[in-house]
Structures are given as structure tokens and as C-alpha cells.
N, C-alpha and C positions, 0 to 999 in steps of 0.2 A: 504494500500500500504506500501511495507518494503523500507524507506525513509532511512535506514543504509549506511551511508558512512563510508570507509573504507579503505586506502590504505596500504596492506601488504610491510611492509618493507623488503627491504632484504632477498624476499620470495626464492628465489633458493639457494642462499648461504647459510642462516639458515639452511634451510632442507636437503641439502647436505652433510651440516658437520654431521648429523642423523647417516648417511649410513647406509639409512631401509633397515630393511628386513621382509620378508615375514613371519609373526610365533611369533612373537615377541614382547611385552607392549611395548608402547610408550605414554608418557605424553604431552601435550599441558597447560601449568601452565596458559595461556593467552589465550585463547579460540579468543575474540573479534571479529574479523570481520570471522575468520574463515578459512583465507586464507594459513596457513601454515596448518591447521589441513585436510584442504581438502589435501593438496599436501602429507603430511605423508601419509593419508588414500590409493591413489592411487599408492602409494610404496610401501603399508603393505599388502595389497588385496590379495586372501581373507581369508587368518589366523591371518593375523597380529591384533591386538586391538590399539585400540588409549582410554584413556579416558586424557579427556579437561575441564579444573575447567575456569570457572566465576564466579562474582557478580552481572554483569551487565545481568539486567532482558533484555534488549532490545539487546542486542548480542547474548545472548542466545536463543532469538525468532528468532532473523536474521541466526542465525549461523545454528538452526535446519532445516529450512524451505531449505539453503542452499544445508545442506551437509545430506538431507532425507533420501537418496539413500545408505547407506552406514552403513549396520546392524551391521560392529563392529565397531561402534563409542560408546558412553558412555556419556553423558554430564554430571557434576556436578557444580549443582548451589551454589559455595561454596569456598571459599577465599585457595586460592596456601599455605597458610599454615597452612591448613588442611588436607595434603595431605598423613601423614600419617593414621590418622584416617579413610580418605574417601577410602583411595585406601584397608585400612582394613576392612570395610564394604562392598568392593566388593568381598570379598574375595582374594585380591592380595597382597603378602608377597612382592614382588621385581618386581624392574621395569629392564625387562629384554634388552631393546634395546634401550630407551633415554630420554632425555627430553630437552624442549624448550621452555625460558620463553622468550617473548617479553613485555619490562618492560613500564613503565610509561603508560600515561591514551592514549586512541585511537583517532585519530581524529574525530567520531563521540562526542565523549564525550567531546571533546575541543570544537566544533560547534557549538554545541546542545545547542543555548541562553540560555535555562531553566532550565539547568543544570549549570549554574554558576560558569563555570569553566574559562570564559573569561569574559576580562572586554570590547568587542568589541559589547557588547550584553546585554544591561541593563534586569538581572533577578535577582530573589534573591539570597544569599549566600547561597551557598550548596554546589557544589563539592564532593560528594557522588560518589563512584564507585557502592555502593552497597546502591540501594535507600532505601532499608527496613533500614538499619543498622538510628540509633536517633542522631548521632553525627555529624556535619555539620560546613562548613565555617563562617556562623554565627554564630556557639558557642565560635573557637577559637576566631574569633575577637570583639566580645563582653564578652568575659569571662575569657580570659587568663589575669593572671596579665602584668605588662607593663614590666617584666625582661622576664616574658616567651616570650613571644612575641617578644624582642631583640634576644632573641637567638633563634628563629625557625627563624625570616629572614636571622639572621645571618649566623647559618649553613647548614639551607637545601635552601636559596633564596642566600647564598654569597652578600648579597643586604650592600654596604656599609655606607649608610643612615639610618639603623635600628633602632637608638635608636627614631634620627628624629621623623621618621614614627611611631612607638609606644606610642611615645610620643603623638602623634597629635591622634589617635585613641583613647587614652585613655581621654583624653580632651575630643575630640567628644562624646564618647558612655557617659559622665556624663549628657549631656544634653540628647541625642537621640541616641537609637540603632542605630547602622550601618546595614543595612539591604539587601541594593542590590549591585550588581557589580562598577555599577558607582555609587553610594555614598562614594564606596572604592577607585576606582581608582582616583579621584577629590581632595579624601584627599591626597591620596598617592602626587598626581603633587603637590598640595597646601606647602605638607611638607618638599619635598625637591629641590634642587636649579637646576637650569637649565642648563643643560649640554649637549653637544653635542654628540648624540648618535642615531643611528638606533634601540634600543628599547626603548621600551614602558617605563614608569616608570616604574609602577603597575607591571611589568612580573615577575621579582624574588620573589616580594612579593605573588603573587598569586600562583606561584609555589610552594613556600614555604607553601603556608595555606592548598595546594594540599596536598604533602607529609604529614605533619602534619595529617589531616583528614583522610585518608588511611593508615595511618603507613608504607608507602609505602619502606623508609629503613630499617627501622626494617625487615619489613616482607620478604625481598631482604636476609637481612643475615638470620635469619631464617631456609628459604625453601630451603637455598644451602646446609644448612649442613645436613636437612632430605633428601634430592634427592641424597649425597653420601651414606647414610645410605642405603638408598632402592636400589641403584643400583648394578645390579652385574658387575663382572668384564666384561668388555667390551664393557660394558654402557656408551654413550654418554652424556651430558652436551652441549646446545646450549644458548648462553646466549646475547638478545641484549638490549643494554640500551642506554638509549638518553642523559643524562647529566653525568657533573664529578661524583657528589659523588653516584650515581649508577655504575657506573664504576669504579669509587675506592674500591667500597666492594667485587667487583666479582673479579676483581684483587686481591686484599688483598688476601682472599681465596682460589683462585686458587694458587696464589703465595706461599703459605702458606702450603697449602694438598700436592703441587706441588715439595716443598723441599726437601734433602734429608738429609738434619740437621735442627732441630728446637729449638734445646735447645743451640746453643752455648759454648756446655762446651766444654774443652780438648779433651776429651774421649766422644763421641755423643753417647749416647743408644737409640736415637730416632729411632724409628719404621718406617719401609720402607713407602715412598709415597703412597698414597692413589689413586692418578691420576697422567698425564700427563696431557701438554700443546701442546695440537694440533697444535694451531696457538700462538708465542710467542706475537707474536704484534695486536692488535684486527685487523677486517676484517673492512673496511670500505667500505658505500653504492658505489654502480661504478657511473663515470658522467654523464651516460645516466639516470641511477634511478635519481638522484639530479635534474638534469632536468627536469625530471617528476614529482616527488615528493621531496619540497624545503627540509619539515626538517629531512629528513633521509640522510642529512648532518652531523646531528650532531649522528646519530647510530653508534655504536661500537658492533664487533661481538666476544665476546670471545668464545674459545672449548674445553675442555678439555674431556680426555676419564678415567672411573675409569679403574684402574691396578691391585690393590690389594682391599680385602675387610677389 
């Protein structure tokens, strides 16, 4: 039985800023539940291509069995930034009508106790998008030194007890590996002081070991600046993410490609814009979706379309 849970964020607005057409490549960088890649599909029909990159072995099962029906789909089982390589092995030089990444990890994948991506659900550390891949939430927190470690809570978790919490980890793992979610979360409460707040201790920290394990910022800046490269002019850009510093980078860039000076001098010899900004201010979930689904509260939708190549 296909037990994939899955709530598409911002399914109509995402796919809308596309403006498919029939004839024409379109990317799905986030495959995952499937739910935008069905909706492109039913826009592109039946010339359009869709090809859709995952890591995730279990989205990938879910997502085919889903979207079966549908002979110019393409799945690749293979990380968004690979995407110049993979879409060269299909033989496709340019992605000619858009692309749409929905960023951070799926609610399947946040659920899923044994994937150890919460602490609401004692399994081991892992946090894997891509279960094949050897690198794991138990390496960083049993193997990172204790500065590395201040600073992944500190920039990708914003966690302001960092050093605290590092500190306490590294004490711990001298006697005994840290090994499961709640071994983690226990120390986390242990380490720091009690404050009045609706989240979790453990949340930033766990986010944090997330991003870290995936390279998940990295890989964000990355795959924006090959998806300008692949795109032709008039190629859309759809971009949602869930927290600040994922939306600090797709801003950055866009802001950036988006300019029509980037050097600051006197005399600018900067070379025309690459894109435009569709929407200046991101698109945020409506209060019916919130209702229905709590954290695509926190989604932002940015658009831009390339202009020049």
C-alpha cells in the first residue's frame, strides 16, 4: 500500500506563474509528492515534456505509480544539481518553458519516524533525503568538531544557545555516541535554559543538522544559477521556500541577475539583466491553504522570467 503523505503547497499559484504551454520543456527540480508535476503535465499535454529530479526512493515510487498515465513525463533519480549533466544525457541543450523548485524536505519525510528527521518520533539519526547517499545526522553530531557545530546551529538553525548545545554534545558523545532523535532532543532541553516559547527546543537545531546533511543551501545557490544558464528567453523561474535563509538566497539572486547596474562605478559597463521580477514581493500561501495546511504559513513564492540570454 502507497502510505505517501503529501500536501502540495501552493499548488495553483506555483504552477500558474509557469504559464504552460503546450510544446515546450518544463523542469520539476522537487518531484516529491508529485503534485505540481501532475498539474504542469495536464497544461503541457500532449507535446509539452516535463522531466522531474528526486533523491527520495519512496516519492519516486509514489510519484510514478501517481502520474503513470502520462508518456511525456521523464523521472530522474538524481539531486537538482545535477541538472545540467542529467538534462545533457537526455539529450536537452535548454529548458525551453520553466522551472519549479519547491524547496526544503516534504512532509512525508518530516513524518516518517525512521527517517529521523523529527524529534517527535524516537529513531535513529539520519535525515537522508537520498537514502543511498553514507552521510547522515549521526555523522554530523558525532563527528563535527564542537566550532563546526556552533556554527551550522548558528547559521543554518539561527539557534541562539549554540555554543550551549555543542558544548553538551560534545561532553556527551566522549562517553557514548548520540545515536537516536530523542537522545538528541533530551540533551538539547538539558543544555539550555527554559524559556517561554511555542517551539520545540530541538527545532532549529534539527533543522540545522537537516540543511547541513543535504547541503541543502549550497545546493539552492547552485541550481539557480544553472537553471539561468539552461533557460531560454522567456523561461520561467518558480521558486518556493519555507524558511529565511532559503529565501535570502533566491532573493539575493534574483535581486542580483535582476539589476541593471552591478558594478557600482561612475560609468556602469554592466551587461543588461538576465531576468525580470514577476512578483516584487514573494506570493504568500492564501488563508484558506493555512487552514488546511498549518506550515505553508511560513512559504514564500518568488518569479522571475529570463529576458536576455
Amino acid at each position: 500500500m502507497d502510505d505517501f503523505k503529501h500536501y502540495t503547497v501552493m499548488l495553483n499559484e506555483a504552477v500558474d506563474a509557469l504559464e504552460c504551454q503546450d510544446g515546450k520543456i518544463y523542469v520539476d527540480c522537487t518531484l516529491g509528492g508529485g503534485g505540481h508535476s501532475e498539474l504542469i503535465l495536464k497544461r503541457i499535454s500532449p507535446n509539452g515534456r516535463l522531466i522531474a529530479f528526486d533523491i527520495d526512493d519512496e516519492a519516486i515510487n509514489h510519484a510514478k505509480n501517481r502520474l503513470k498515465d502520462y508518456s511525456n513525463l521523464t523521472i530522474v533519480k538524481s539531486s537538482y544539481v545535477n541538472i545540467k549533466q542529467e538534462l545533457k544525457k537526455l539529450g536537452i541543450d535548454r529548458i525551453t518553458g520553466g522551472v519549479i523548485l519547491d524547496l526544503g524536505a516534504s512532509y512525508h519525510q518530516l513524518t516518517k519516524g525512521e527517517r529521523g528527521f523529527s524529534f517527535s518520533k524516537d529513531a535513529l539519526l539520519d535525515m537522508r533525503f537520498d537514502m543511498d547517499a553514507e552521510f547522515s545526522a549521526y555523522d554530523v553530531v558525532n563527528k563535527y568538531s564542537e566550532d563546526d557545530l556552533v556554527r551550522i546551529f548558528s547559521e543554518y538553525g539561527e539557534e541562539r544557545f549554540s555554543k550551549r548545545i555543542a558544548k553538551k554534545i560534545v561532553e556527551t558523545r566522549r562517553i557514548k555516541a548520540i545515536r537516536t532523535t530523542k537522545e538528541l532532543a533530551n540533551l538539547i532541553i538539558e543544555a539550555t535554559p527554559r524559556v517561554k516559547s511555542n517551539i520545540h527546543p530541538a527545532t532549529r537545531v534539527f533543522q540545522a543538522i537537516r540543511i547541513e546533511v543535504n547541503n541543502e543551501l549550497k545546493n539552492v545557490n547552485f541550481v539557480l544559477h544553472d537553471i539561468l544558464d539552461l533557460l531560454t528567453e522567456g523561461g520561467i523561474i518558480s521558486v518556493i521556500s519555507f524558511h529565511s535563509l532559503e529565501d535570502r538566497i533566491v532573493k539575493q539572486i534574483f535581486k542580483y541577475e535582476s539589476s541593471k547596474c552591478r558594478c557600482n562605478e561612475m560609468i556602469c559597463k554592466c551587461p543588461p539583466p538576465k531576468i525580470e521580477l514577476v512578483n516584487k514581493k514573494p506570493i504568500m500561501a492564501s488563508e484558506e491553504e493555512i487552514k488546511e495546511n498549518p506550515p505553508s504559513r511560513s512559504a514564500k513564492l518568488r518569479v522571475v522570467r529570463k529576458i536576455r540570454d
